[in-house]
KOLPA-341425 format. One line per 4 residues: number of its first residue (from 1); their letters; for each residue x, y, z of N, C-alpha, C. Coordinates in steps of 0.001 Angstrom, whole numbers, plus 500000, padded with zeros to 6 digits. Example, Ala and Ser with C-alpha at 12.3 -4.5 7.8 and 13.67 -1.06 7.14 Angstrom:
2
1> as> 513190:494310:507800:512300:495500:507800:513200:496700:507800 | 512850:497750:507080:513670:498940:507140:512900:500030:507870
***
This chain:
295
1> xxxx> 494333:505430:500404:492993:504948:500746:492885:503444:500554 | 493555:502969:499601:493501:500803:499348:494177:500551:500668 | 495461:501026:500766:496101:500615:501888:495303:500421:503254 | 494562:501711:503717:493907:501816:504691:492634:500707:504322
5> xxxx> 491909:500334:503674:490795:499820:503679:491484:497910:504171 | 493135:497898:502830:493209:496580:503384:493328:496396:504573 | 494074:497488:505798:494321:497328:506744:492864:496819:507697 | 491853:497696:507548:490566:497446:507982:490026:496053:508092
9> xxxx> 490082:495585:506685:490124:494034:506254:491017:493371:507635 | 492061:493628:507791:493026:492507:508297:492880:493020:510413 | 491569:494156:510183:491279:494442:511751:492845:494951:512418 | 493281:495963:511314:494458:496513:512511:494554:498129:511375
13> xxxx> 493482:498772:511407:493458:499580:510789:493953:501019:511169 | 493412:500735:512766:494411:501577:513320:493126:503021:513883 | 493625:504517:514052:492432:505173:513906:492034:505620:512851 | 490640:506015:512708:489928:506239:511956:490349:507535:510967
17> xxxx> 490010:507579:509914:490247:509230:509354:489318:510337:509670 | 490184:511422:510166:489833:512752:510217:489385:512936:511607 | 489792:511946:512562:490343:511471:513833:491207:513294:514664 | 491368:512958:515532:491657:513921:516596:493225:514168:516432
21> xxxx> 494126:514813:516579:495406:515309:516391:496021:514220:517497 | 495295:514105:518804:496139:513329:519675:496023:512082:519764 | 495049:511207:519192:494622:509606:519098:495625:509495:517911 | 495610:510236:516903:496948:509860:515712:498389:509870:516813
25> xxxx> 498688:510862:517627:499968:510618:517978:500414:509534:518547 | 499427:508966:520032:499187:508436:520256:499574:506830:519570 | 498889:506945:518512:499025:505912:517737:500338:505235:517187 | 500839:506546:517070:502386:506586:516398:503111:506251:517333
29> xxxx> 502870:506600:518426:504110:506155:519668:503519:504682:520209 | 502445:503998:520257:502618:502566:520790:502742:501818:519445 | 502557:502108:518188:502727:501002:517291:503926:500436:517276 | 505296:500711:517567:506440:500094:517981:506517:499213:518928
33> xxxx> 505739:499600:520011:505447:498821:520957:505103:497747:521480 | 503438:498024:520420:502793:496700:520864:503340:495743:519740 | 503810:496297:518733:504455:495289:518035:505835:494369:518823 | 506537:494913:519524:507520:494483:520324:506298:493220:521669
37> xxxx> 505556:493570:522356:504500:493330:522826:504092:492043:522450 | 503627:491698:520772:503243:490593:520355:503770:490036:520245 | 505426:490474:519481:506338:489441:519737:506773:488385:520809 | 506112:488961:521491:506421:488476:523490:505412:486954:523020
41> xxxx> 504790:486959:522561:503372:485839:522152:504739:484583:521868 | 505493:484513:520740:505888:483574:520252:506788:483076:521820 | 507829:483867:523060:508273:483306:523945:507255:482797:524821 | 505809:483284:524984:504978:483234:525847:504377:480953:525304
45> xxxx> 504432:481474:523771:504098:480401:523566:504972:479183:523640 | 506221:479400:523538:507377:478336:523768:507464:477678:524966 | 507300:478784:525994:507412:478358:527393:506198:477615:528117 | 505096:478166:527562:504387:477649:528262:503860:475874:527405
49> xxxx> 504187:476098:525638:503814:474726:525492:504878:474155:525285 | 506209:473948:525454:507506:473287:524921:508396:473107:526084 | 508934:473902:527115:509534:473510:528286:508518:473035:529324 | 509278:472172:529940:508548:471458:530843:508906:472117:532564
53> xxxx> 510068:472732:532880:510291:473084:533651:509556:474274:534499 | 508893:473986:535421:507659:474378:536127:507989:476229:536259 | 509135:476016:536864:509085:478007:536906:509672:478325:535510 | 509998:477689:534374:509967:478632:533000:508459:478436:532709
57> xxxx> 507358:477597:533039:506337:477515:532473:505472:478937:533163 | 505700:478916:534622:504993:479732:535418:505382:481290:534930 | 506712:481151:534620:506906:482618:533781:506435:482691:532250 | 506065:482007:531903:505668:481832:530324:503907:482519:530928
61> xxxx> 503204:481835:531667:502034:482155:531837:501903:483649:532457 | 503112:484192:533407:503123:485665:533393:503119:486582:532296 | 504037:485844:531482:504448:486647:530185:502887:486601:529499 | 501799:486027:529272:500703:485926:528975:499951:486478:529438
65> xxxx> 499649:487075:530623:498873:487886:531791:499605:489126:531140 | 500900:489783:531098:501058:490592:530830:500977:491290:529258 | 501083:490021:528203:500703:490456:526960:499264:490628:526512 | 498338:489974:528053:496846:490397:527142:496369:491688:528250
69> xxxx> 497001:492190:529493:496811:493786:530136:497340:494583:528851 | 498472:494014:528271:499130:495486:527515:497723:495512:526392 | 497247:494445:525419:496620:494742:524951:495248:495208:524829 | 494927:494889:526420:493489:495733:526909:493947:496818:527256
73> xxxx> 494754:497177:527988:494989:498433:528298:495130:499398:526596 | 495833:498912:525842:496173:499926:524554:494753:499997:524107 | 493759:499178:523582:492665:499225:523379:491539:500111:524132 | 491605:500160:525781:490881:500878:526554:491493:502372:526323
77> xxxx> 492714:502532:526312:493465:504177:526018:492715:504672:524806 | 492839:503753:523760:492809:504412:522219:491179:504620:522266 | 490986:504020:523010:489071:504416:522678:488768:505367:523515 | 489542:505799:524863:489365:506838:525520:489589:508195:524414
81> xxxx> 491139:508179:523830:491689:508748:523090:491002:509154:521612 | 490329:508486:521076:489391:508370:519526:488341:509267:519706 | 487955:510164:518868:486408:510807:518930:484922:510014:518383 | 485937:508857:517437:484983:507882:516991:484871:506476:517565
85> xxxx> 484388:505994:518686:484591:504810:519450:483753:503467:518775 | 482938:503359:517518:482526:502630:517076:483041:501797:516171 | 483597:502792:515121:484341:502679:514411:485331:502506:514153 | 486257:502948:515629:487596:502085:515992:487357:500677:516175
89> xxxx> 486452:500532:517075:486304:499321:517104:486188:498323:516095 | 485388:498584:514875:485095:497763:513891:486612:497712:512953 | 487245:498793:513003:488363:498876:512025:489470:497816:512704 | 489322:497480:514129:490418:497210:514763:489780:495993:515508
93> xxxx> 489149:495169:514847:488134:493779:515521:489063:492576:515982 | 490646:492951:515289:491461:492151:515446:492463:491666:517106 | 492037:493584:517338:492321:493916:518793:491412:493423:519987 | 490165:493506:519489:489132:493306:520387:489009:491416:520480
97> xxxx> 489004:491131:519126:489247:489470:519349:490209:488959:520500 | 491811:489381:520226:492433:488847:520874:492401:489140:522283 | 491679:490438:522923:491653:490586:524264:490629:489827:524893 | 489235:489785:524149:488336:488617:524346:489006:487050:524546
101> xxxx> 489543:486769:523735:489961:485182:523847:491043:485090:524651 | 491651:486103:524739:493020:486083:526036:492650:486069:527273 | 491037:486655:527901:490915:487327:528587:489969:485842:529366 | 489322:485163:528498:488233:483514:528559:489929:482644:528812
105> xxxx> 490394:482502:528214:491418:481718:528327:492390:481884:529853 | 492770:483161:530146:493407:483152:531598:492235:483074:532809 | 491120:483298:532246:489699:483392:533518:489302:481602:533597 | 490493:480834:532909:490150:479371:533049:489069:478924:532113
109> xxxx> 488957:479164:531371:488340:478683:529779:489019:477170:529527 | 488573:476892:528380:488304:475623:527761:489940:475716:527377 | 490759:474586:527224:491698:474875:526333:491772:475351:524917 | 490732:474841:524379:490565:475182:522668:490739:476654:522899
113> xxxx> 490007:477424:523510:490081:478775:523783:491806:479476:524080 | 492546:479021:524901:493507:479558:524934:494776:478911:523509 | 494409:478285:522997:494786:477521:521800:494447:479069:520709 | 493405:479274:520574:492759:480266:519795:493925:481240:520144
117> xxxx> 493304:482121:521245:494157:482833:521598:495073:483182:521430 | 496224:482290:521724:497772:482575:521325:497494:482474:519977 | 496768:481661:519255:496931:481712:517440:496198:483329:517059 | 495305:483724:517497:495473:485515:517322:496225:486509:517568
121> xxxx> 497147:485933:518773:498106:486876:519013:499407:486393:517749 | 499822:485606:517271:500655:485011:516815:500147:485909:515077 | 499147:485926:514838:498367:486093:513850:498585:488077:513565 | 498313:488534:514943:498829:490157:515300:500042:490405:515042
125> xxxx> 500924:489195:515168:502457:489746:515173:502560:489575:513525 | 502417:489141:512526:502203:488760:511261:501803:490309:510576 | 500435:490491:511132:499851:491585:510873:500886:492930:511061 | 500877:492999:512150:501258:494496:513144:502797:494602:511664
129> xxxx> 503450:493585:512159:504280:493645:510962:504504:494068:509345 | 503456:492975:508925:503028:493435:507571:502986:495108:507430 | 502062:495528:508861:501498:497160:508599:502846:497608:508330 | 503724:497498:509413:505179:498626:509583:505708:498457:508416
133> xxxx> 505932:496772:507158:506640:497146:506039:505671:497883:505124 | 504104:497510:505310:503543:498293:504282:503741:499937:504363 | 504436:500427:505341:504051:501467:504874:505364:502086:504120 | 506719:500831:504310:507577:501188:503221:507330:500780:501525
137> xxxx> 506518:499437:501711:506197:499309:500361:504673:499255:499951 | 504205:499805:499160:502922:499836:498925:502364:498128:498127 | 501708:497486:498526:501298:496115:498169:500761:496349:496488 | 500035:497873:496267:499153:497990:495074:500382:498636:494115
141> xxxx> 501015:497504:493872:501793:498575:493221:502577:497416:491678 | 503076:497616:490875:503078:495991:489698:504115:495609:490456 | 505573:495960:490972:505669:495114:491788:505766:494798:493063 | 504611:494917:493543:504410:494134:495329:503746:493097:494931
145> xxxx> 503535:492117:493755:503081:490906:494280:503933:490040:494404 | 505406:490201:494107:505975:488968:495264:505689:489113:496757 | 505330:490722:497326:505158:490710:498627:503924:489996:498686 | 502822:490295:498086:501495:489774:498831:501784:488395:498546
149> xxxx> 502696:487695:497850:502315:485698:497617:503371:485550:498969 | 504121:486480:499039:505255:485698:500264:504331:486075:501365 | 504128:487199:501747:502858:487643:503035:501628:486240:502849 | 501051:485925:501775:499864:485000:501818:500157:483626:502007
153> xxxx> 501639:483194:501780:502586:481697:502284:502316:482135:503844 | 503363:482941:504271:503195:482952:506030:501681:482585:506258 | 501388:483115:505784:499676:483222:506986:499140:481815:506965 | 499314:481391:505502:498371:480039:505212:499485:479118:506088
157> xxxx> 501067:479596:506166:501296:478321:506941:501115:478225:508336 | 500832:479572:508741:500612:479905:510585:498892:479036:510771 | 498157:479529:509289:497259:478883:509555:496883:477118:509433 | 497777:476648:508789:497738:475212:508464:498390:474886:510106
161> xxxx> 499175:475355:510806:499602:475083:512188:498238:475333:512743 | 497617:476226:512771:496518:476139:513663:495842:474997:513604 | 494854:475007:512454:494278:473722:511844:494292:472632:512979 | 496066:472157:512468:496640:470955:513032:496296:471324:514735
165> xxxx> 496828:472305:515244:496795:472425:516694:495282:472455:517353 | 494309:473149:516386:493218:472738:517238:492072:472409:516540 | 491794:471825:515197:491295:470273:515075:491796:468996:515283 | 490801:468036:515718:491203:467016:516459:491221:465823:514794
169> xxxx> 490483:466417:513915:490204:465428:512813:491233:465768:511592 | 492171:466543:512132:493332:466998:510992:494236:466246:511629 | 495232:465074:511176:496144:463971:511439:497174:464735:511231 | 498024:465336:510500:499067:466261:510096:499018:467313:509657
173> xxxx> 500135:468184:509623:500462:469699:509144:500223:469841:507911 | 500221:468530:507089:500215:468815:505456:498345:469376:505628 | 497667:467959:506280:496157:468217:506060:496094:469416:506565 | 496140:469904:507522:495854:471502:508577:496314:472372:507258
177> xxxx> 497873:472685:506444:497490:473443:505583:496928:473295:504200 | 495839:472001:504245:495358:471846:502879:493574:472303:503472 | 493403:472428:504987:492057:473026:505120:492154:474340:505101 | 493430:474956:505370:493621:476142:505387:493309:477009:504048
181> xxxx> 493595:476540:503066:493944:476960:501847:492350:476859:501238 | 491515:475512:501610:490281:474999:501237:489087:476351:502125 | 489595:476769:502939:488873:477569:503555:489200:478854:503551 | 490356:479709:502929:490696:480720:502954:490604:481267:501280
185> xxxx> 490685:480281:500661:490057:480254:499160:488033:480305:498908 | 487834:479981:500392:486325:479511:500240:485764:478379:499230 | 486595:477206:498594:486529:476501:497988:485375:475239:498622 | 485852:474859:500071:485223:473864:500916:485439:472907:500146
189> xxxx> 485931:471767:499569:485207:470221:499344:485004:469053:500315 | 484988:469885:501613:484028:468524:502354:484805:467623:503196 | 486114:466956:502086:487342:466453:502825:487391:466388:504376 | 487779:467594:504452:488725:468074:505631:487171:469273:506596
193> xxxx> 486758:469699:507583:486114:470588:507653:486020:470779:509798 | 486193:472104:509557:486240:472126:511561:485548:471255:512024 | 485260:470998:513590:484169:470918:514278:484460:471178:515459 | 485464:471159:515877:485623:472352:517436:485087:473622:517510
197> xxxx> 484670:474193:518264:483975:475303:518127:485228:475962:517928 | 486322:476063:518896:487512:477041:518685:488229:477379:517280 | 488158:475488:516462:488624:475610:515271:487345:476301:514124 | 486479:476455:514377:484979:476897:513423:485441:478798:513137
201> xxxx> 485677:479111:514717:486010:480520:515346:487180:480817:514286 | 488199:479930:514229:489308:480291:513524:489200:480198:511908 | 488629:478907:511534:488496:479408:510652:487484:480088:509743 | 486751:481166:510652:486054:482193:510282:487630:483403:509925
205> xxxx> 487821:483401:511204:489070:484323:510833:489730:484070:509472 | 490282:483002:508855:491157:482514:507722:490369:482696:506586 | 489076:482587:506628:487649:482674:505351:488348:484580:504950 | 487885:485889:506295:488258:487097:506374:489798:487205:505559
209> xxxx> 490879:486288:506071:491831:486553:505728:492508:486085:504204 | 491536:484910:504077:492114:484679:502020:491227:485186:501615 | 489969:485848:501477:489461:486780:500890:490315:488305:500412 | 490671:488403:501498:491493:489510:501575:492915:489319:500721
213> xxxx> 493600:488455:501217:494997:488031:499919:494507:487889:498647 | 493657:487046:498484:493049:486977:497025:492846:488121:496465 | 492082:489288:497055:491984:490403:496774:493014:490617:496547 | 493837:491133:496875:495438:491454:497002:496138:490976:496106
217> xxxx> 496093:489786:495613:496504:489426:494647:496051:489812:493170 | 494455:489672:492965:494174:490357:491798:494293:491091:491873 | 494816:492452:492838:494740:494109:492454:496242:493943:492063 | 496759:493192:492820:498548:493380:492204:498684:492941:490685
221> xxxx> 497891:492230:490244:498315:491333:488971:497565:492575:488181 | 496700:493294:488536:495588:494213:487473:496608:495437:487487 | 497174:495512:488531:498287:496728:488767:499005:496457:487992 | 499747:495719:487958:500828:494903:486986:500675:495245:485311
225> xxxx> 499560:494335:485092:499133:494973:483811:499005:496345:483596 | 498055:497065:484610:498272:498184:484130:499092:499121:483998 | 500261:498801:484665:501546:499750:484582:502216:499288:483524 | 501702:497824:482993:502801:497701:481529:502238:498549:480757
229> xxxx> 500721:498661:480540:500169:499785:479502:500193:501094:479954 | 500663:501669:481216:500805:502858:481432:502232:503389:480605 | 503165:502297:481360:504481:502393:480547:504700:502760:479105 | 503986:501302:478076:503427:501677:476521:503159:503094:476228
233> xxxx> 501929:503516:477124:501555:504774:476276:501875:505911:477203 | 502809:506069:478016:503706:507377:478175:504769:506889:477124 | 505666:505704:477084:506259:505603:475871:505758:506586:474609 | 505010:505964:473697:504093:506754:472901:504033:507916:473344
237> xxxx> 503392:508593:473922:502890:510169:474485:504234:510538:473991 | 505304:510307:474845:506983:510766:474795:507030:510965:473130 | 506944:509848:472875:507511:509963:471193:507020:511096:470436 | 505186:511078:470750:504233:512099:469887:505034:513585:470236
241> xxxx> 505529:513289:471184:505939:514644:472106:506835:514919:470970 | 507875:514331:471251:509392:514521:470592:508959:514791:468888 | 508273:514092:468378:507671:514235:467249:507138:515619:466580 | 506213:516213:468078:505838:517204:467687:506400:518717:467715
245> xxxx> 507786:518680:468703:508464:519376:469072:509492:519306:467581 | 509895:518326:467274:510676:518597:466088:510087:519045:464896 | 508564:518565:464550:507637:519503:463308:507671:520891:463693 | 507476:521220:465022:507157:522804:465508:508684:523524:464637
249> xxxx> 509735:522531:465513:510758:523473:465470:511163:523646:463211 | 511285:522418:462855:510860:522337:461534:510038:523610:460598 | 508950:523861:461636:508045:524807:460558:508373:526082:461024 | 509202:526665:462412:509741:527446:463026:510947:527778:461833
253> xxxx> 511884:527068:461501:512774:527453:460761:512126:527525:459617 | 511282:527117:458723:510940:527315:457681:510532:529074:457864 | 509751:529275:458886:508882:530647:458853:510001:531919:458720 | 510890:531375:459812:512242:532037:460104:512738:532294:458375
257> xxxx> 513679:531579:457828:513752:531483:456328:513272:532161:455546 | 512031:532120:455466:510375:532787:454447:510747:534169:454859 | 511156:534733:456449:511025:535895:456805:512065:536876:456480 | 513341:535370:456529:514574:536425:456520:514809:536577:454460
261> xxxx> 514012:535810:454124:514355:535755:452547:513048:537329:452157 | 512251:537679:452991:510811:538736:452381:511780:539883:453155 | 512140:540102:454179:513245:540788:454904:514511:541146:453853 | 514921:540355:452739:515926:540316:452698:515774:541293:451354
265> xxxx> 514882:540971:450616:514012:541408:449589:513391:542794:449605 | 512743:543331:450911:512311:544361:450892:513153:545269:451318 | 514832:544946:451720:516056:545278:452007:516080:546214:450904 | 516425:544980:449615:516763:545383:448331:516198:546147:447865
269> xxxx> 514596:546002:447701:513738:547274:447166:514045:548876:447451 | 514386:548540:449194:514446:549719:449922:515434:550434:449343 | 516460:549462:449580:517725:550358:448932:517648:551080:447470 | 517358:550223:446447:516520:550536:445422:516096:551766:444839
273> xxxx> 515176:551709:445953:514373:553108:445528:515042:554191:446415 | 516031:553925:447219:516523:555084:447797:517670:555695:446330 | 518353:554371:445970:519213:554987:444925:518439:555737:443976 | 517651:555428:443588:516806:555415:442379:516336:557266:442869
277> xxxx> 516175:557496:444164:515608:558760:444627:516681:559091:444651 | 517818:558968:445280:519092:559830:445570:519627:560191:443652 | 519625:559296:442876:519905:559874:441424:518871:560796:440731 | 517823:561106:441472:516495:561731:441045:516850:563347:441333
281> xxxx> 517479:563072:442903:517575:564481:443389:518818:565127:443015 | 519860:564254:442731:521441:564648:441865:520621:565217:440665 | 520109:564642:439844:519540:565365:438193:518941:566446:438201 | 517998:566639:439321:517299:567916:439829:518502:569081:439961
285> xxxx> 518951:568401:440901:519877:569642:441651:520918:569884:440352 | 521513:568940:439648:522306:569602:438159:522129:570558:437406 | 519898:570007:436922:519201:570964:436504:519396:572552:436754 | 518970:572703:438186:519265:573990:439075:520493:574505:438918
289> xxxx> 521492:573780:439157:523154:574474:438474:522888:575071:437300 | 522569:574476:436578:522717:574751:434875:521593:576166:434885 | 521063:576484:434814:519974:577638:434998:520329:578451:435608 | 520863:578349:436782:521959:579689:437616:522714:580044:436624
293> xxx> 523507:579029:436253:524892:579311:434893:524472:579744:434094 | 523508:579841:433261:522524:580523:432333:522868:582022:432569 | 521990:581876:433648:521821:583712:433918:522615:583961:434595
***
């Protein structure tokens, strides 16, 4: 249930619980996918902002047409597919963002907008990821917080790239990830602060997303602790255990002892009085001889 709620937090929660038998399967068979899918984001983004050569660019911008159909299309399926269509939605805002801003951005939008864009899809591949290792390692656990500080480095540095890429008043990558950190901490001092609308948009997203690590971080460190004192006192418990198993067995042999020594005793009596009767009935029966012999 933490797992699922952080996922919610990070808008890739996925479907809802207690959901339909076939929106779960469903689910299970494109999450490989669209994760393969987002990955397409980082070539989509190379080509279209780093080569200059007109038909790798023109295929870079296909590759973009086709990574934001796959993700409307998976989104339009799963809500066909869901019995709860509201609530997918809200669990999965991360999906709905990026098809929105993908969707303004190829319909000839502002650049800031397609700037956004690829930084949500870029942001999905981070995510989608995170999900597939979380579900080998659990984050709440004493030790997953090297995972959540190494998971909360990536993001703040994908996000200090944003920053830089689409504020115009951030001069370098150092400043972009020192607003990042100022805004994903919710700290603000003023310094550094958006004013593009695209960069305001984003870093609303980054406010959602160090809330969430922070979280993550104190549950790991409270986890932490508490498994050292879980450790302590099953330690203890163990010992009382062993402790009490050896008094048991202790007063077990004593009883044993007591029994075989009153056992051993009423042996003796027994025998005792059997001799004591068997010489009773010899004197009798002599008696009886002697009196026959008489007469």
């Amino acid at each position: 249930m933490a797992v699922h709620n952080v996922r919610r937090w990070f808008g890739i929660s996925g479907v809802p619980a207690q959901d339909n038998a076939r929106a779960y399967a469903w689910e299970r068979r494109l999450h490989g996918v669209m994760i393969g899918i987002a990955l397409g984001s980082v070539a989509a983004l190379y080509l279209t902002e780093v080569v200059t050569e007109p038909s790798l660019r023109s295929l870079g911008h296909s590759l973009e047409w086709l990574i934001f159909l796959a993700f409307a299309a998976e989104l339009v399926w799963m809500l066909y597919l869901t019995s709860h269509k509201l609530p997918y939605l809200l669990a999965n805002w991360l999906d709905v963002l990026i098809v929105f801003f993908a969707g303004l951005a190829l319909a000839g939008a502002d650049s800031e907008w397609v700037a956004l864009a690829r930084l949500l899809r870029l942001a999905a591949v981070g995510l989608l990821l995170a999900r597939a290792v979380g579900s080998i390692r659990s984050l709440f656990t004493p030790g997953g917080l090297p995972y959540v500080f190494g998971l909360a480095i990536i993001v703040f540095l994908i996000a200090g790239a944003g920053f830089y890429w689409l504020e115009p008043t951030v001069q370098s990558f150092a400043d972009g990830l020192w607003l990042a950190f100022t805004t994903g901490a919710t700290v603000g001092y003023g310094d550094l602060v958006p004013t593009t609308t695209s960069a305001r948009i984003f870093a609303v997203l980054i406010t959602m997303l160090g809330l969430s690590f922070f979280s993550l971080v104190t549950a790991s460190i409270a986890a932490f602790f508490i498994g050292v004192d879980e450790k302590l006192l099953r330690k203890e418990l163990h010992e009382d255990i062993r402790h009490l198993r050896s008094e048991v067995a202790q007063l077990i042999n004593e009883e044993e002892r007591v029994l075989r020594r009153e056992m051993h005793a009423d042996v003796r009596q027994l025998r005792d009085e059997l001799r004591r009767l068997r010489e009773e009935l010899n004197r009798q029966g002599l008696l009886e001889h002697n009196r026959e012999a008489k007469h």
